[in-house]
C-alpha positions as CSV (number, residue, x, y, z in Angstrom):
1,X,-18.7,-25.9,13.5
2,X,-21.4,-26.6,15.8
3,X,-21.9,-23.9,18.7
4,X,-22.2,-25.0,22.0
5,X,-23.7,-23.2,25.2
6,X,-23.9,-23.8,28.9
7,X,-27.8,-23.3,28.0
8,X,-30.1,-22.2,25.5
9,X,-33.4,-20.6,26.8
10,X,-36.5,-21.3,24.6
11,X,-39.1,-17.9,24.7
12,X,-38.2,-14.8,25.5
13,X,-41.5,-14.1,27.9
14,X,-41.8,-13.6,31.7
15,X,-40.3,-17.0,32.4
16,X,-37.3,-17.2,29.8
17,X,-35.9,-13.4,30.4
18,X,-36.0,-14.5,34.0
19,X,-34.1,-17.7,33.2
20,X,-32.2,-15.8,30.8
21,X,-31.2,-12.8,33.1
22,X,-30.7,-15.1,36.1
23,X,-27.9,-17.7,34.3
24,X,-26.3,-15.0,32.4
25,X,-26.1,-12.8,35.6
26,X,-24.3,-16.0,37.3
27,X,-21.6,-15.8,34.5
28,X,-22.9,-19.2,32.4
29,X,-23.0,-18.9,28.8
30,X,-26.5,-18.6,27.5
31,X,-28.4,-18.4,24.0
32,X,-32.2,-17.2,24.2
33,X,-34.2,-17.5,20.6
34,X,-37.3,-16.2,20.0
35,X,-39.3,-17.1,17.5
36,X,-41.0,-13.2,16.9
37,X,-39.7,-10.3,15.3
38,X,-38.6,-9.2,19.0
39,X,-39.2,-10.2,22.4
40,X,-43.4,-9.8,22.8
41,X,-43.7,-9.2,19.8
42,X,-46.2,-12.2,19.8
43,X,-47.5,-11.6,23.4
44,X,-50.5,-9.2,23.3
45,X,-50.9,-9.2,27.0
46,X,-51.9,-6.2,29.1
47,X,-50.5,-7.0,32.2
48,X,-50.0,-7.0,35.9
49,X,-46.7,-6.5,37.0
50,X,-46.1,-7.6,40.6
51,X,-42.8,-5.9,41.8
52,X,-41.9,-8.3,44.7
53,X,-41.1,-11.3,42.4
54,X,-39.1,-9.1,39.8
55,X,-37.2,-7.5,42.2
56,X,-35.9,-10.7,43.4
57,X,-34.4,-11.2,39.5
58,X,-33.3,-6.7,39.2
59,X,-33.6,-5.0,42.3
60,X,-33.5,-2.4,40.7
61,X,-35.9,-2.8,37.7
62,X,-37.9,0.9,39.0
63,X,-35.4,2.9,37.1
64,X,-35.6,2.0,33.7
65,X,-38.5,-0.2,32.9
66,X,-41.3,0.4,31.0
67,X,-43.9,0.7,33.9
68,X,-47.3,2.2,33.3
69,X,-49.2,3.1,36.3
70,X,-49.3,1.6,39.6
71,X,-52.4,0.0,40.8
72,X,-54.4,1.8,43.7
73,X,-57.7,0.3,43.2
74,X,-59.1,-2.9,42.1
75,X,-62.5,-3.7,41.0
76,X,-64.3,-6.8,41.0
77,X,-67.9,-6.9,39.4
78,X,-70.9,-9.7,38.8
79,X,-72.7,-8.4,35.6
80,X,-75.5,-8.9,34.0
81,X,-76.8,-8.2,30.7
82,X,-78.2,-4.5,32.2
83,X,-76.5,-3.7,35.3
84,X,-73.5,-4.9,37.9
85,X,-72.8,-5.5,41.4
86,X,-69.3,-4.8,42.2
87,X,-66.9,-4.9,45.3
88,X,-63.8,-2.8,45.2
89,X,-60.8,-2.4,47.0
90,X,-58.5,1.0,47.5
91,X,-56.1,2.3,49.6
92,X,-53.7,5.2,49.5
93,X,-50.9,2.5,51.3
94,X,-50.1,1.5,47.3
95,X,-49.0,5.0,46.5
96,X,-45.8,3.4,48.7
97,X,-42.3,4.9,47.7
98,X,-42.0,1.2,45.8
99,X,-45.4,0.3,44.8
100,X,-46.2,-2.8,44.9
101,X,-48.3,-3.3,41.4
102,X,-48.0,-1.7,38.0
103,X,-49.9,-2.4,35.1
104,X,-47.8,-3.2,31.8
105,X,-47.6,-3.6,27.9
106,X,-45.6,-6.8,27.5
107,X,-45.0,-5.5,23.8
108,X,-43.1,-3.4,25.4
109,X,-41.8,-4.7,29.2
110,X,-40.6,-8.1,27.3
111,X,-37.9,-6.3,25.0
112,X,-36.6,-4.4,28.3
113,X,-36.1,-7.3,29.9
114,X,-34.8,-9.0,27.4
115,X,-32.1,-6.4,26.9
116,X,-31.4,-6.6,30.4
117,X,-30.4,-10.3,29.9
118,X,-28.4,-9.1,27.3
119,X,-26.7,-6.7,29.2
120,X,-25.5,-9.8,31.5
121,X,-23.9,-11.5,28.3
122,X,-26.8,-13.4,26.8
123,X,-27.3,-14.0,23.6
124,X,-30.5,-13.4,21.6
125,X,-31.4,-14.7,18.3
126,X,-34.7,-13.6,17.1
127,X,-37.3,-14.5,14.2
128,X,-35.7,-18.2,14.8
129,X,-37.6,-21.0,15.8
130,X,-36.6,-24.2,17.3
131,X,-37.9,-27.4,15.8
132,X,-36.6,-30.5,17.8
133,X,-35.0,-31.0,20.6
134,X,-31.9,-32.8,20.4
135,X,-31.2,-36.2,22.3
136,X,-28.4,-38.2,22.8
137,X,-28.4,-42.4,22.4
138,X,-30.3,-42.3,26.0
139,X,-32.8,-39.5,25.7
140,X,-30.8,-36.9,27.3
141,X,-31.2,-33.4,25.8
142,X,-28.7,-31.6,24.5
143,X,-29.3,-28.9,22.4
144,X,-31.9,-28.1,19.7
145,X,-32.2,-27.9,15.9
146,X,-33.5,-24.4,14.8
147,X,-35.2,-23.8,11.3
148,X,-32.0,-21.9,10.3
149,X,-29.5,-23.1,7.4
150,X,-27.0,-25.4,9.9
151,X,-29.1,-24.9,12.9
152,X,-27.7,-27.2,15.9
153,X,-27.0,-26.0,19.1
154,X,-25.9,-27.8,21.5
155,X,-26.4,-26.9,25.6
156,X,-25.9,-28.4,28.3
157,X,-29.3,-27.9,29.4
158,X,-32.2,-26.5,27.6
159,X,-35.3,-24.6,29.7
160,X,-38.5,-24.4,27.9
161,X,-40.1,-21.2,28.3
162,X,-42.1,-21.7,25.2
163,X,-45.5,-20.7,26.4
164,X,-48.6,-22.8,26.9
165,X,-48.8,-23.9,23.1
166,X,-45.1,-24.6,22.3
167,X,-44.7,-27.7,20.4
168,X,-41.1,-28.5,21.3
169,X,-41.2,-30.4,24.8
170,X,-44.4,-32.0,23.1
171,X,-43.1,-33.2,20.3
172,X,-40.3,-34.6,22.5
173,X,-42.4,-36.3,24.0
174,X,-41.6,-34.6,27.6
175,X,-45.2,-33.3,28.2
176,X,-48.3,-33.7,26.6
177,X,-50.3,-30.9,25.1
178,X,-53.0,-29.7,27.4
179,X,-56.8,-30.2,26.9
180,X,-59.0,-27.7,25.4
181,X,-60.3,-27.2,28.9
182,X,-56.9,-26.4,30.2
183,X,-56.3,-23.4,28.2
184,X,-58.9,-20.1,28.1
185,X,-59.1,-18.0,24.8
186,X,-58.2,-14.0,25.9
187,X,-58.8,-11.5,22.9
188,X,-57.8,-8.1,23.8
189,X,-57.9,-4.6,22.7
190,X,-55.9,-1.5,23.0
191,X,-57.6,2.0,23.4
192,X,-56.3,5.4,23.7
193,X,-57.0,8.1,25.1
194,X,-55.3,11.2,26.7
195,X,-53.6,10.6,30.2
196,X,-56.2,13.2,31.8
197,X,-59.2,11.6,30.6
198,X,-58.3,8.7,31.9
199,X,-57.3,9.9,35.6
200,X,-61.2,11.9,35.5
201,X,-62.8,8.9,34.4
202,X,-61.0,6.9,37.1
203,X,-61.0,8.6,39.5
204,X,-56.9,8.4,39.6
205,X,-53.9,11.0,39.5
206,X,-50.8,11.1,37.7
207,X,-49.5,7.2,37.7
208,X,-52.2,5.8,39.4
209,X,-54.0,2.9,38.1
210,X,-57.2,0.8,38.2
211,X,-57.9,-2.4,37.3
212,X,-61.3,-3.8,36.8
213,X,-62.1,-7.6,36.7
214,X,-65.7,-9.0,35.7
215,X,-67.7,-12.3,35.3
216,X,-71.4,-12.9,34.8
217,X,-73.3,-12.6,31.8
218,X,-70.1,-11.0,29.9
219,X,-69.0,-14.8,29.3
220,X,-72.5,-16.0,28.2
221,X,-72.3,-19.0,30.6
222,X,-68.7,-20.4,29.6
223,X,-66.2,-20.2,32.6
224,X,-64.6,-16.9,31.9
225,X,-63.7,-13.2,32.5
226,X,-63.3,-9.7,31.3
227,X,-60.8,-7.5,32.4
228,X,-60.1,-3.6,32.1
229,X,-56.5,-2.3,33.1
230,X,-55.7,1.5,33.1
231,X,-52.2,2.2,31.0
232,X,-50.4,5.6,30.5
233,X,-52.2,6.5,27.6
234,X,-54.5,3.3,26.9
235,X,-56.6,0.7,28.4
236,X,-56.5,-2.8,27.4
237,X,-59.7,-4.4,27.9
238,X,-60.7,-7.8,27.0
239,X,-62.3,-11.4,28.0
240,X,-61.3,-14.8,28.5
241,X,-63.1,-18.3,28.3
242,X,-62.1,-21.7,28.3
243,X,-61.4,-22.9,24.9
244,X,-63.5,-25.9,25.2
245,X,-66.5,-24.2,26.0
246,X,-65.9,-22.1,22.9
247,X,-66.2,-25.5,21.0
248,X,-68.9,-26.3,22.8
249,X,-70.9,-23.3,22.2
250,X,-69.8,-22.3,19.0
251,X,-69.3,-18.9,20.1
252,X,-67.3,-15.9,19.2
253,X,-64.7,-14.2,21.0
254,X,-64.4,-11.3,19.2
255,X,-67.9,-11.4,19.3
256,X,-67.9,-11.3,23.3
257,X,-65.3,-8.8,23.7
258,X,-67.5,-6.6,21.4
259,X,-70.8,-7.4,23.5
260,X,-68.6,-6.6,27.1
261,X,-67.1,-3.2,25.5
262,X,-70.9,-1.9,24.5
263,X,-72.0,-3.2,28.2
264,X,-73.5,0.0,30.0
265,X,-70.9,-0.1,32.8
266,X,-68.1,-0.5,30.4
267,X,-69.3,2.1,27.4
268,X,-68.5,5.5,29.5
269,X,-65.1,4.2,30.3
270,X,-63.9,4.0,26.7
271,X,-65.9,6.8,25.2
272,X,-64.0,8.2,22.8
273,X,-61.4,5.9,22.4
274,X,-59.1,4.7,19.5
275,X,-58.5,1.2,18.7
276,X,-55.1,0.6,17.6
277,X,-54.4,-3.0,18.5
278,X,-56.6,-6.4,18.6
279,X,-55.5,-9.4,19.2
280,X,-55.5,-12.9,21.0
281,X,-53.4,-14.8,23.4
282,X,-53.8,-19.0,25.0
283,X,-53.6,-18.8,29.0
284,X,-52.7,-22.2,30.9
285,X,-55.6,-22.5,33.2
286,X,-55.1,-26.0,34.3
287,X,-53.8,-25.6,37.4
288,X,-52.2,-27.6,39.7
289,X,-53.0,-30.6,38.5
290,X,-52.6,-29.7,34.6
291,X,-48.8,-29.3,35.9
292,X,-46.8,-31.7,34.0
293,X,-43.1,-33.0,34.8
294,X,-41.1,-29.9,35.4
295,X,-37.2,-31.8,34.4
296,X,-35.7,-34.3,33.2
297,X,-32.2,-35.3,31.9
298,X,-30.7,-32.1,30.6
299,X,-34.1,-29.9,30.6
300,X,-36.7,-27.7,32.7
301,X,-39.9,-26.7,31.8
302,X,-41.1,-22.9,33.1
303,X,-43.3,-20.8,33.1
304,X,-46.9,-21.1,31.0
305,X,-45.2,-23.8,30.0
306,X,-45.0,-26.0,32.8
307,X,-49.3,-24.9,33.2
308,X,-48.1,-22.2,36.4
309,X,-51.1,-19.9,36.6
310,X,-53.4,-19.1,39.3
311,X,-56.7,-18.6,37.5
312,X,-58.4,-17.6,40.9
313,X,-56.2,-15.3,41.7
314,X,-55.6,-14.2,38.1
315,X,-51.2,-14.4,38.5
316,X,-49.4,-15.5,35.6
317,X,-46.5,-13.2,35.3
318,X,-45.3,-13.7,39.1
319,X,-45.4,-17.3,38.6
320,X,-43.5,-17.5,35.2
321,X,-40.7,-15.3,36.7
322,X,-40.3,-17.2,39.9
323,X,-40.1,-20.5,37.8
324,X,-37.7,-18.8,35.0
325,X,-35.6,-17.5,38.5
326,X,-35.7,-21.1,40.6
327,X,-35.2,-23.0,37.1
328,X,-31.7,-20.7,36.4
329,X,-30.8,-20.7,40.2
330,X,-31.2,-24.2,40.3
331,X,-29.0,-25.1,36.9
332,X,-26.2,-22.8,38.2
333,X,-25.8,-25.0,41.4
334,X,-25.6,-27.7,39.3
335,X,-22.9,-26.4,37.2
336,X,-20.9,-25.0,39.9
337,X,-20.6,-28.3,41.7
338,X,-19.3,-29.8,38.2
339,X,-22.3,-32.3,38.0
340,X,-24.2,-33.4,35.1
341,X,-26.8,-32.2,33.9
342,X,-29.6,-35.5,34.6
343,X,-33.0,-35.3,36.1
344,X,-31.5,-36.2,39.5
345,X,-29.7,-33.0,39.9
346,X,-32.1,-30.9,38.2
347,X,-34.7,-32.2,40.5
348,X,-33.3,-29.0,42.5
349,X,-35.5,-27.3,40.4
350,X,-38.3,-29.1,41.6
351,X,-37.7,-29.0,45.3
352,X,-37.1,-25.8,45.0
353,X,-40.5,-24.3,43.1
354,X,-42.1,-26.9,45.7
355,X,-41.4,-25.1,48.6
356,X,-42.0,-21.4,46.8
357,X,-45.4,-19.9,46.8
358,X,-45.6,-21.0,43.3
359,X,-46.9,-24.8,44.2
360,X,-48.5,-23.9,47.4
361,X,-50.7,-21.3,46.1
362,X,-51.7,-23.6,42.9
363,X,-52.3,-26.8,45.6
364,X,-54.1,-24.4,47.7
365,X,-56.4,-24.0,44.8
366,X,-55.9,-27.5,42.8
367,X,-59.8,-28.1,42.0
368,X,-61.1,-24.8,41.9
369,X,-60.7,-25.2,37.5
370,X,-63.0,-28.2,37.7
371,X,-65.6,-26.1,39.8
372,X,-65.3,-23.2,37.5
373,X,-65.9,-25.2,34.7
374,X,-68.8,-27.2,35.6
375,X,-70.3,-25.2,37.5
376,X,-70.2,-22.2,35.2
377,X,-74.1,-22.2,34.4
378,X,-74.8,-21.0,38.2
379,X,-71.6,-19.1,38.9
380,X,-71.6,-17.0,36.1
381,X,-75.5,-16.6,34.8
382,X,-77.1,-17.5,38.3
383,X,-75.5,-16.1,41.3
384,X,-74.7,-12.8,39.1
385,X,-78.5,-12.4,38.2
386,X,-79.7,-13.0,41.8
387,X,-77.6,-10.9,43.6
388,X,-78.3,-8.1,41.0
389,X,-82.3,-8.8,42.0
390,X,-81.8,-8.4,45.5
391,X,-80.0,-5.2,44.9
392,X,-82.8,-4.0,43.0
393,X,-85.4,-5.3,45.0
394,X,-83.4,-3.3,48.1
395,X,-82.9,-0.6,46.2
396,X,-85.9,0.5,44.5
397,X,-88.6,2.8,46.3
398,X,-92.2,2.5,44.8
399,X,-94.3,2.2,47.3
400,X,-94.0,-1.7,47.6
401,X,-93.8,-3.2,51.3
402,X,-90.4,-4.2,52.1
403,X,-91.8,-7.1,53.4
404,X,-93.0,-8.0,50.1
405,X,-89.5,-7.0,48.1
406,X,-88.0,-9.3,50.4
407,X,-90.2,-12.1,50.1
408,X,-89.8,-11.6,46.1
409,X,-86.0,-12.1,46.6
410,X,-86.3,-15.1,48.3
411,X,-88.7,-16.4,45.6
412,X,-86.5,-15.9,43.2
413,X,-83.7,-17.6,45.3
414,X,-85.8,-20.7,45.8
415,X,-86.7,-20.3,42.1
416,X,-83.1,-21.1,40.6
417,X,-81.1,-22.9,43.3
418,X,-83.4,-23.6,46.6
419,X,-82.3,-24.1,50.1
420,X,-80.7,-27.4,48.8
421,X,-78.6,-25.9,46.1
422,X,-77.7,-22.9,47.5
423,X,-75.9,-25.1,50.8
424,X,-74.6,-27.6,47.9
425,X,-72.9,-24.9,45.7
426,X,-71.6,-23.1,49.3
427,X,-69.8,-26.6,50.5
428,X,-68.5,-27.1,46.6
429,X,-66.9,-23.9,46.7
430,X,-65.7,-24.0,49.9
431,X,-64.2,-27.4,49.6
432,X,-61.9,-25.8,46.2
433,X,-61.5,-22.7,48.5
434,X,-59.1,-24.8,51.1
């Protein structure tokens, strides 16, 4: 006998526990499979949490869930190969009575939240993977066949929460599998140490947290990061770059990741560390308009899925729960008005992302991947090495004129972009700023 379910909820990430959570919570009948031993068991992330948009699925997430520190401070350096400029940001307002940021282990944070869809009445089937979607005479979904003996399911509505390299809504033909510069490579290690060493080096106490966020040499001129978040008892640190310019380049990412950890600003900070994990994750970095169809006749698309991440401001986790909420929220008002199922109703969905944060952050920022990407030679290798001259030049005392330091600084300014490219860079990022 075939099983049938008001909805089945592909991934059990951010987006799908969201979905998950939210449907079951709203008394619908709802299967979840995951194709991993256990919910993030394949996601390696170390993550930001941001508390506003989970509350809005558990109010009350703060008493049980896995949370690791809360974030106080956050770093942002321009590195080169010797030496970094940074800007940093920290203020005793986020040691609120509900803080506002914590960092996570999604290893972790993704089986609680799993359970806590559970706890509502869905149902999880791990280690299962779904193969095809299932589509009526007129291309309507409606339900999926897993790689299990006799495994059909049938739904009323299937949301994709597959992440930003699932194959099913491709290979239904419902969105098309991003380009290599859509998607950045992020390799990622664990490192322990004890709590206290970690608050001394930090500069932190009890749950406090730091994160740290760098580009510049780090990325070897391909569009990309590194990134250093303070855990319990860990930090994850690690880099991402588009995966087209690895192509291009031919370049390593293990190999960066090992040339960022041994950087002289990073070294200190992991001292003494023990690596017990290593490992590497796609990011949808398309932006807004990498964002394919988000419904159709008896599906959604969430999540990494649907391309929802704000590469400039770094959110990914905030995004796929609001879309995994909106998707749910939006399926439920179909269902309680007794309506099918089609893209017209589920449009909802649409509307209702639309007029969310989600879309009018990503619009805000709809060109800034094309500038990152092309322009990556002077954003990350250029602008970092200047600024890090003029520091010096500022900075050092021996016995040169200042008048001549700062003449040297302009040289070198005129050197690499000139008067010309220095306007043309400001108006090209200003332009993918609005």
């Amino acid at each position: 006998m075939i099983e049938r379910f008001d909805a089945i909820v592909i991934g059990a990430g951010m987006a799908g526990n969201s979905a998950a959570y939210t449907l079951a919570s709203r008394g619908l009948s709802v299967l979840q499979l995951e194709r991993g031993e256990y919910p993030g068991a394949k996601n390696v992330q170390g993550a930001i949490l941001y508390a506003n948009m989970l509350e809005k699925v558990i109010p009350e997430f703060r008493e049980d869930a896995p949370l690791e520190r809360h974030i106080v401070e956050q770093r942002f350096w321009f590195m080169t190969e010797r030496s970094h400029t940074g800007m940093q940001y920290r203020s005793e307002d986020f040691n609120e009575e509900k803080p506002n940021r914590y960092t996570i282990i999604r290893s972790q944070f993704d089986r609680w939240f799993s359970k806590k869809a559970q706890e509502k009445g869905a149902i999880l089937l791990t280690e299962t993977t779904a193969v095809e979607l299932v589509q009526d005479a007129y291309g309507k979904v409606i339900g999926v066949r897993t790689d299990r003996s006799g495994g059909t399911i049938m739904a009323d509505v299937v949301v994709l929460a597959e992440g930003v390299n699932g194959l099913l809504g491709t290979r239904a033909g419902l969105r098309k599998t991003p380009n290599p510069d859509q998607v950045a490579l992020a390799v990622k290690e664990m490192h322990f140490l004890p709590p206290e060493v970690i608050e001394q080096r930090f500069n932190i106490q009890s749950d406090e947290g730091v994160v740290i966020e760098a580009a510049g040499a780090v990325s070897e001129v391909m569009a990309g990061m590194g990134f250093l978040y303070t855990n319990k008892e860990s930090i994850s640190v690690g880099i991402g770059c588009i995966v087209s310019d690895f192509a291009e380049t031919g370049k390593s990412p293990y190999q960066l990741l090992d040339k960022f950890k041994k950087h002289p600003s990073i070294r200190p900070l992991l001292e003494g560390s023990e690596v017990k994990e290593y490992a590497a994750h796609l990011i949808p970095e398309g932006g807004y308009k990498a964002v394919p169809q988000l419904f159709g006749d008896g599906w959604v698309v969430v999540g990494d899925a649907a391309q929802l991440n704000n590469a400039v401001h770094r959110e990914g986790s905030n995004l796929a729960m609001t879309s995994g909420r909106l998707a749910a929220e939006a399926i439920f008002q179909t269902k309680s008005r007794r309506e099918p199922m089609n893209a017209e109703n589920l449009s909802l969905y649409e509307k209702m992302i639309n007029d969310s944060f989600v879309m009018k952050d990503l619009k805000k920022y709809k060109d800034m991947p094309a500038l990152l990407h092309t322009q990556s030679q002077n954003l990350f290798l250029t602008y970092p090495q200047l600024v890090s001259t003029a520091m010096e030049n500022f900075l050092r005392v021996d016995g040169t004129p200042k008048v001549d330091k700062e003449k040297a600084t302009v040289s070198a300014l005129k050197a690499k972009r000139g008067w010309t490219g220095l306007m043309g860079d400001a108006m090209r990022v200003a332009r993918a700023w609005r």
